[in-house]
C-alpha positions as CSV (number, residue, x, y, z in Angstrom):
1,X,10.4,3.4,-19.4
2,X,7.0,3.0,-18.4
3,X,6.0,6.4,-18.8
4,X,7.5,6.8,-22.4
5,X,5.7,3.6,-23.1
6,X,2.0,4.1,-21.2
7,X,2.4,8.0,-22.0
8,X,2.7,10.8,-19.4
9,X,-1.4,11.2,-19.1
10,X,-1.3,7.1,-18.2
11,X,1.3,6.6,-15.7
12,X,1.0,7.7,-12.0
13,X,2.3,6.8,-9.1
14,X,0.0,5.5,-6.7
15,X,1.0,6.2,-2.4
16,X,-1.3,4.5,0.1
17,X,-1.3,5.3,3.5
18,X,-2.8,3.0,5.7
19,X,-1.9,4.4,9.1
20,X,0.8,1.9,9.1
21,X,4.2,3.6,10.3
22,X,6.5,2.0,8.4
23,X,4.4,2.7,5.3
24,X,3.5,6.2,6.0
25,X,7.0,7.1,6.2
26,X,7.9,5.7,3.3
27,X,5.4,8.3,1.2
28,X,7.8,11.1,1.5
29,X,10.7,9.2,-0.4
30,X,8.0,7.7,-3.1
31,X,6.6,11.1,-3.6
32,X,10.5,12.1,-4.6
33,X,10.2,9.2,-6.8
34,X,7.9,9.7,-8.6
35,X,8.6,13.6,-9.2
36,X,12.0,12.7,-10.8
37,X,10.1,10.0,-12.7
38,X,7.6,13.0,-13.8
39,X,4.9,11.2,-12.8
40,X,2.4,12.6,-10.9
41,X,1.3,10.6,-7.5
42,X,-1.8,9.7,-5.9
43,X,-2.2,9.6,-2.5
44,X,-4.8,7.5,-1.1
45,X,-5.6,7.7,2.7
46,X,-7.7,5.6,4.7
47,X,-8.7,7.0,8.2
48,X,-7.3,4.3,11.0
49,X,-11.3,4.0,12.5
50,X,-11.9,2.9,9.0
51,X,-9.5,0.9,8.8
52,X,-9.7,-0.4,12.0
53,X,-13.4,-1.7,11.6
54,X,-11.9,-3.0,7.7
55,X,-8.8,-5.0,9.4
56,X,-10.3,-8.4,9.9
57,X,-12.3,-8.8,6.9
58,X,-9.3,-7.4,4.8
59,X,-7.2,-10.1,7.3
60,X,-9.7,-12.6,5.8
61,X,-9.2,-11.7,2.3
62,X,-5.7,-11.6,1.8
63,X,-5.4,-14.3,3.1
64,X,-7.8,-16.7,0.5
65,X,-5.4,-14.2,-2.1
66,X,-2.4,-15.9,-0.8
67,X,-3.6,-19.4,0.2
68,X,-2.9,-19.3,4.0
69,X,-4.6,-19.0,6.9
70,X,-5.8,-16.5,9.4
71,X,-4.0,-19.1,11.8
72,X,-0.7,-19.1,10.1
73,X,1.8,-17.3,12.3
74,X,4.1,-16.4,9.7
75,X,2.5,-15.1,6.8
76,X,1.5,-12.0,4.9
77,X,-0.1,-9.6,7.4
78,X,-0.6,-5.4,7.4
79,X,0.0,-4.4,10.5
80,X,1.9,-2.7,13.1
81,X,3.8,-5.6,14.4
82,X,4.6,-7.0,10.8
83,X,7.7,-7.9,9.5
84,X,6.2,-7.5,5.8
């Protein structure tokens, strides 16, 4: 629906792969998604160092985007260990 309504050059699929297992395997079933949705995908990868020296202030950030705080035990986190 999106497609037909954006047009084919408009509508992508976007993967991200943040070194986080739970969301790298889950790039092999999106890509499959998005080919029977004949929409091409974009894979965007972030090397862990990078990410890794990004973690706290992106920690930092979503959390003012979700009004919690770093010290909030059960809230919104990317990480190895989260439930989210």
């Amino acid at each position: 629906m999106y497609r037909d309504l954006f047009g084919p050059e408009n509508y992508y699929i976007e993967l991200q792969d943040h070194a986080i297992s739970r969301q790298t395997e889950s790039i092999p079933s999106s890509s499959k998604i998005a080919s029977r949705a004949q929409a091409p995908d974009h894979l965007h990868q972030r090397r862990p160092v990078l990410w890794t020296a990004d973690a706290d202030a992106h920690d930092v950030l979503l959390c003012i985007g979700t009004g919690s705080l770093v010290s909030d035990t059960n809230r919104l986190k990317y990480d190895e260990t989260s439930s989210t």
